[in-house]
N, C-alpha and C positions, 0 to 999 in steps of 0.2 A: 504493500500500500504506500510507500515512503516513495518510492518511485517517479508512479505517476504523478502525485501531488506534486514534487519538484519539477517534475519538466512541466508542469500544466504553471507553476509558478515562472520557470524560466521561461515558457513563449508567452507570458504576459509581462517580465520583464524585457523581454528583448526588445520589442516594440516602441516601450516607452525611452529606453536609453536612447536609442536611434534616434529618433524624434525629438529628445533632447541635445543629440550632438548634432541635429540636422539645426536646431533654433540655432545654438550656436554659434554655426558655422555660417548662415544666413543674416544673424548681427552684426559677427566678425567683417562678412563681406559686404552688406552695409555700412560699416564704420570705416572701410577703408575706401570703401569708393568715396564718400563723403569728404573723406582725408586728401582724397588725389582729385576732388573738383577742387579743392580749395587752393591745395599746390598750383592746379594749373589758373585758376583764378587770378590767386596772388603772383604768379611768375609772369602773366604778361605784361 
């Protein structure tokens, strides 16, 4: 019975980390595009 509980736990963790490194990763890339309007903003 230990088993199945665990992997029924682990495919409803897996989902949520992803989707937490997917925000992330979609702030991150947000925040630097935001970074290089403004370099190129200020640079000309």
């Amino acid at each position: 019975m230990g088993t199945p509980t665990f992997s029924l736990y682990y495919e409803l963790l897996e989902p949520i980390s992803f989707l937490r490194f997917g925000d992330k990763f979609l702030s991150n890339m947000y925040y630097n595009h935001n970074i290089l309007k403004y370099i190129i903003l200020y640079s000309n």
